[in-house]
C-alpha positions in Angstrom: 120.3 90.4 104.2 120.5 86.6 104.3 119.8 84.3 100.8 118.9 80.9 100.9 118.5 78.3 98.2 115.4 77.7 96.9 114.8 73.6 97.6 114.7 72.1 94.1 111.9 70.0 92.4 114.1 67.2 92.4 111.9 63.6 92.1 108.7 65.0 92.6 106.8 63.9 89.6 104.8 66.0 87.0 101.9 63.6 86.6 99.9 64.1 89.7 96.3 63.1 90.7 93.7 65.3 92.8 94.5 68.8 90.9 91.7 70.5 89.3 91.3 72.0 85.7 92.8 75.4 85.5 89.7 77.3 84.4 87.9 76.6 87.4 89.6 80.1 88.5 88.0 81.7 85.2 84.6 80.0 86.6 85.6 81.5 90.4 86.1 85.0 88.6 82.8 85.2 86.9 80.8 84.1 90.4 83.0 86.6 92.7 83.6 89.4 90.5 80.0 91.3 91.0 81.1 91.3 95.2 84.8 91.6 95.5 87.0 94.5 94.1 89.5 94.0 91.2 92.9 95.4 93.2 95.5 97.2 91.2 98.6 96.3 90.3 101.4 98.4 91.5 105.4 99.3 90.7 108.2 101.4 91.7 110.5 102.4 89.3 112.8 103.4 92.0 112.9 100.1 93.0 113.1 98.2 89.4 116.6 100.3 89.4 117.8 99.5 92.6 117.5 96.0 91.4 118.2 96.2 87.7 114.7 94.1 87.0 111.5 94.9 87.1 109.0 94.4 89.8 104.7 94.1 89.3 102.9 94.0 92.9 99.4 92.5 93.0 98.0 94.9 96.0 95.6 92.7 97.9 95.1 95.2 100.7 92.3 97.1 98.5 90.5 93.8 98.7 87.3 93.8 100.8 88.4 92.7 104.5 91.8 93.9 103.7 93.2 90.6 102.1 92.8 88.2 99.2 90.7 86.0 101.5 87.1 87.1 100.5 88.1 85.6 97.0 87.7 81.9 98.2 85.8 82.2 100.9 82.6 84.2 98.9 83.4 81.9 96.2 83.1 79.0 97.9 79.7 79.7 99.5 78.3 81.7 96.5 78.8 77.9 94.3 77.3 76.4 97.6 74.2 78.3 96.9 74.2 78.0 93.1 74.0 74.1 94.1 71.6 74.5 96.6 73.5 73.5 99.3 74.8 76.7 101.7 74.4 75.9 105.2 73.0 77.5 108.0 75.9 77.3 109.6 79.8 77.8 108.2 82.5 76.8 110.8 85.9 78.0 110.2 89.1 78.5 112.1 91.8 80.9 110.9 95.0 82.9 112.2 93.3 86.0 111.2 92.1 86.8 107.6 90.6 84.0 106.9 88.4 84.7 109.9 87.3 87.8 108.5 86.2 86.8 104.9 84.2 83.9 106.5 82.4 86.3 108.5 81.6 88.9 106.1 81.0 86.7 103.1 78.5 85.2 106.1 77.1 87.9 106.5 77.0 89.0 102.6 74.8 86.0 102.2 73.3 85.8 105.1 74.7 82.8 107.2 75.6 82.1 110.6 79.0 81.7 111.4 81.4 81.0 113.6 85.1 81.4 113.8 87.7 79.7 116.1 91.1 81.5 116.5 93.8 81.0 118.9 94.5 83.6 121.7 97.9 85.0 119.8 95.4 86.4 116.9 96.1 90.0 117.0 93.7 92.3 118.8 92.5 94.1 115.3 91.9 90.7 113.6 89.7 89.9 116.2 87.6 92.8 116.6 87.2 92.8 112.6 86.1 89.4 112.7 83.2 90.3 115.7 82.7 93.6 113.7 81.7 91.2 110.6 79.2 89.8 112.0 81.0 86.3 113.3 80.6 84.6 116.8 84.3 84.8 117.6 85.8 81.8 120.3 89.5 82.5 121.3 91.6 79.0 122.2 95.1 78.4 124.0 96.4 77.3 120.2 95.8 76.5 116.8 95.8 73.0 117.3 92.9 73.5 119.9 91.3 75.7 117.3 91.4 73.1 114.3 90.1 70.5 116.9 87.3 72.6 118.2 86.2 73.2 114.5 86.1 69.9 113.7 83.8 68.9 116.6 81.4 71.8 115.6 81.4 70.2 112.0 80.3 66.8 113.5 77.6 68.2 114.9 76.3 70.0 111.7 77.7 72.4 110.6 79.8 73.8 108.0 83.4 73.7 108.2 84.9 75.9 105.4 88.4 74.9 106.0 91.1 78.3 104.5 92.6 76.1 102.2 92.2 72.5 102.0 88.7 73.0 99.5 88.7 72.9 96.0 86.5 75.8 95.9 88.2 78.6 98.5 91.1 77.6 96.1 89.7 78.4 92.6 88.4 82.0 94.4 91.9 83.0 95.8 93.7 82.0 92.3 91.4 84.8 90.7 94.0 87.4 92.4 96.9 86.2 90.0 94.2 85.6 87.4 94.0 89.0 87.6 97.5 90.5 87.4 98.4 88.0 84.6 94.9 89.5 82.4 96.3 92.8 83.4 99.8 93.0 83.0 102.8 91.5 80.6 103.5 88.0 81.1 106.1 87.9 84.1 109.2 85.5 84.1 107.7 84.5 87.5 105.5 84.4 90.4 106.1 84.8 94.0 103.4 84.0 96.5 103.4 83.6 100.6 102.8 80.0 101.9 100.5 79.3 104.7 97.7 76.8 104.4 98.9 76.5 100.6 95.5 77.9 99.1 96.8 81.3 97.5 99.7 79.2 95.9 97.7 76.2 94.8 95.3 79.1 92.7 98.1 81.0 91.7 99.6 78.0 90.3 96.6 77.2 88.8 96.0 80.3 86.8 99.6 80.6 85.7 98.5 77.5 83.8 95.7 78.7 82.6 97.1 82.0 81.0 100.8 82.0 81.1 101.7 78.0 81.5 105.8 78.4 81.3 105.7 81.2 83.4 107.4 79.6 86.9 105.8 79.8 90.1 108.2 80.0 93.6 106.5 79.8 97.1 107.8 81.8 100.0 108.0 81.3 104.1 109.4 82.3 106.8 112.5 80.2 107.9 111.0 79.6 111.4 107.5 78.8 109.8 108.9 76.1 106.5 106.7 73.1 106.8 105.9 73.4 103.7 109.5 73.6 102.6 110.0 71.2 104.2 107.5 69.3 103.1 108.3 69.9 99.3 111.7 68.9 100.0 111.0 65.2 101.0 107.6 64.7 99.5 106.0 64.4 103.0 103.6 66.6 104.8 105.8 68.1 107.8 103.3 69.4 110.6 104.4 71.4 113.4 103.2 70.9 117.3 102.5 74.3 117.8 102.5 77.4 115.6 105.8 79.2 114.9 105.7 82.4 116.3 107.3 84.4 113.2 105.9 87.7 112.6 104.0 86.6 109.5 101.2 85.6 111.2 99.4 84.7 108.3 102.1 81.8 107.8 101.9 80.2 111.4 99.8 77.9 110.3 100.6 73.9 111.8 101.1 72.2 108.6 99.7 72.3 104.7 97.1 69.4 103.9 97.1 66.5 101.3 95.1 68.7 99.1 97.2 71.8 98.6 100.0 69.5 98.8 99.3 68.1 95.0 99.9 71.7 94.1 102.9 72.8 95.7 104.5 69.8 94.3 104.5 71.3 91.2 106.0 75.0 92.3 109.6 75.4 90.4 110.7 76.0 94.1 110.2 77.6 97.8 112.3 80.0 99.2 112.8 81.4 102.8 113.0 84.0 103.9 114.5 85.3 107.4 112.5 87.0 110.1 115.2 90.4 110.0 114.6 90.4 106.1 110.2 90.0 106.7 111.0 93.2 108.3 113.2 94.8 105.7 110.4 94.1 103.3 107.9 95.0 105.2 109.4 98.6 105.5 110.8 99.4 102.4 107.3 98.3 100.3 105.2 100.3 102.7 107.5 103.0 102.4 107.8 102.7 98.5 104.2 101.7 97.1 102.6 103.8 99.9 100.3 101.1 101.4 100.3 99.3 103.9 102.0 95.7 103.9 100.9 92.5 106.0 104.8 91.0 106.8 103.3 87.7 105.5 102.7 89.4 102.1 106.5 90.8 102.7 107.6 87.2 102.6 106.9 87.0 99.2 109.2 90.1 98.5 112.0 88.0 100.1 111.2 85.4 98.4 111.2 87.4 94.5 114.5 89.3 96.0 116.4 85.8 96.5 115.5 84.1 92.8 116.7 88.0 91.3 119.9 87.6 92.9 120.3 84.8 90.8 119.2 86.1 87.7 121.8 87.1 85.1 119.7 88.8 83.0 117.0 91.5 83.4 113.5 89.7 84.6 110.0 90.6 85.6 108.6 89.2 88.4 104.7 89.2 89.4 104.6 89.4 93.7 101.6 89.0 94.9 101.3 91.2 97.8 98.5 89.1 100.3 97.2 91.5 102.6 97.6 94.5 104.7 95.7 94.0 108.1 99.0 94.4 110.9 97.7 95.2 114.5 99.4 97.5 117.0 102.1 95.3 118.5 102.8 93.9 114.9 103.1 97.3 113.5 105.3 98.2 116.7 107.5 95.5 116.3 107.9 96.2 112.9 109.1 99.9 113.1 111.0 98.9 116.1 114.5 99.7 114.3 114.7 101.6 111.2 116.5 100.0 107.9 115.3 102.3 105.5 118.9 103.2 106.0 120.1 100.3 103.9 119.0 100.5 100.6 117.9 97.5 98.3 120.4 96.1 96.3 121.3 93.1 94.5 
């Protein structure tokens, strides 16, 4: 398996503007915790020996919907209606699980929505998002999605964007806010990029509970714009969504919001679309649930930094999801490497 540097923190400054206080995620917990389920943490000692450290999964595929997205998008519109302001109508657009929280946290609370997903969105993610209760409108690509959304928002409604809101980002930081209340203090933190939502809450309650505890971000290699755009300080936007099996990380580009967080990560990591794969297998096969390859990333990701560890570490990985549809569950079995066994 390939191992790539992490890109250093290098000049990016510690002082930034635009961050919120960390205990808005303690606030998020309280308002979501009555409608969403507390997922477990998980571990294999097999594993931890393979490796020589030790390894805590945060198992978002017990969440309602299948993936830590219900945590910001029910938060988001349950503080909307504590402040009197939830629309009739939430716009979103989304590669998949994002879709799917907006529609059932819609439908939770009983709003009209609708979601806007490019064509590529597997078949399963789709249906879920119809079977939710959204108005579902397929486009040729995400650009024509985010574009399409944005017109619907002009004309009144809603748009409850999957990452770039304060509020969707204080609900998805509850899911680390959770392993950290319910486990030992890891070394560090591993978390998938895509919009930049789950990392900018993760990072947040890090500092709320465990503040020296380092937080990495992971991506695919053919999906990095937010590598790349920690690496020179500029957001780096792709023309048209990379096509890496993590489909949760295809997203165009991370926005100026998210971007004050990621600033602040100890580093990113990518990962390799063989070594997804890897992941992918060997967790399913180990923890015994299934594995979205975007939450797989992070594995990667945790696997790289231990390489480089010279003592034994704990690591938190928060495992994002587990909604793969048919041809991403065919492609991912498509040649077996459980022969190869981890190793450092």
């Amino acid at each position: 398996m390939s191992s790539l540097s992490s890109v250093s923190l290098g000049e990016h400054p510690e002082s930034l503007t635009g961050t919120m206080s960390p205990d808005v995620v303690l606030s998020a917990q309280a308002r979501i915790a009555p409608h969403v389920h507390r997922t477990p943490l998980m571990s294999c000692q097999l594993l931890n020996d393979w490796l020589g450290h030790e390894l805590v999964f945060k198992v978002e595929c017990f969440q309602r919907a299948g993936a830590f997205k219900i945590r910001g998008a029910l938060n988001a519109m349950l503080q909307l209606k504590e402040e009197g302001r939830l629309p009739k109508h939430i716009v979103a657009f989304s590669s998949g699980n994002h879709a799917q929280a907006v529609a059932l946290a819609g439908t939770m609370l009983g709003v009209k929505t609708t979601v806007i997903m490019p064509k590529f969105v597997s078949k399963l993610k789709q249906q879920a998002t119809r079977s939710y209760g959204a108005e579902l409108i397929l486009t040729d690509t995400r650009m024509e999605a985010e574009e399409l959304a944005a017109e619907k928002q002009a004309q009144g409604a809603w748009l409850l964007h999957p990452s770039a809101d304060d509020m969707v980002i204080a609900g998805q930081g509850t899911a680390c806010l959770e392993a950290l209340q319910d486990a030992q203090q890891p070394d560090a933190v591993f978390a998938t990029c895509g919009g930049g939502g789950l990392l900018s809450g993760t990072w947040l309650a890090t500092k709320l509970l465990t503040p020296d505890v380092q937080v990495f971000g992971a991506e695919p290699v053919m999906a990095n714009d937010a590598t790349q755009s920690y690496r020179s300080g500029k957001i780096f936007s792709f023309t048209e969504s990379p096509m890496t099996i993590a489909d949760g990380a295809r997203t165009l580009h991370v926005s100026e919001l998210t971007m004050q967080y990621l600033r602040r990560l100890a580093g990113f990591y990518e990962v390799e679309e063989r070594d997804i794969i890897y992941w992918t297998q060997w967790l399913t096969h180990l923890l015994k649930v299934n594995v979205e390859p975007t939450a797989a990333v992070a594995m990667g990701a945790a696997y790289q930094w231990l390489r480089t560890q010279t003592e034994k570490k704990r690591a938190l990985v928060i495992l994002s999801g587990g909604n793969i549809g048919t041809a991403t569950y065919q492609q991912i079995w498509k040649e077996n490497y459980l022969d190869h066994i981890p190793a450092l």
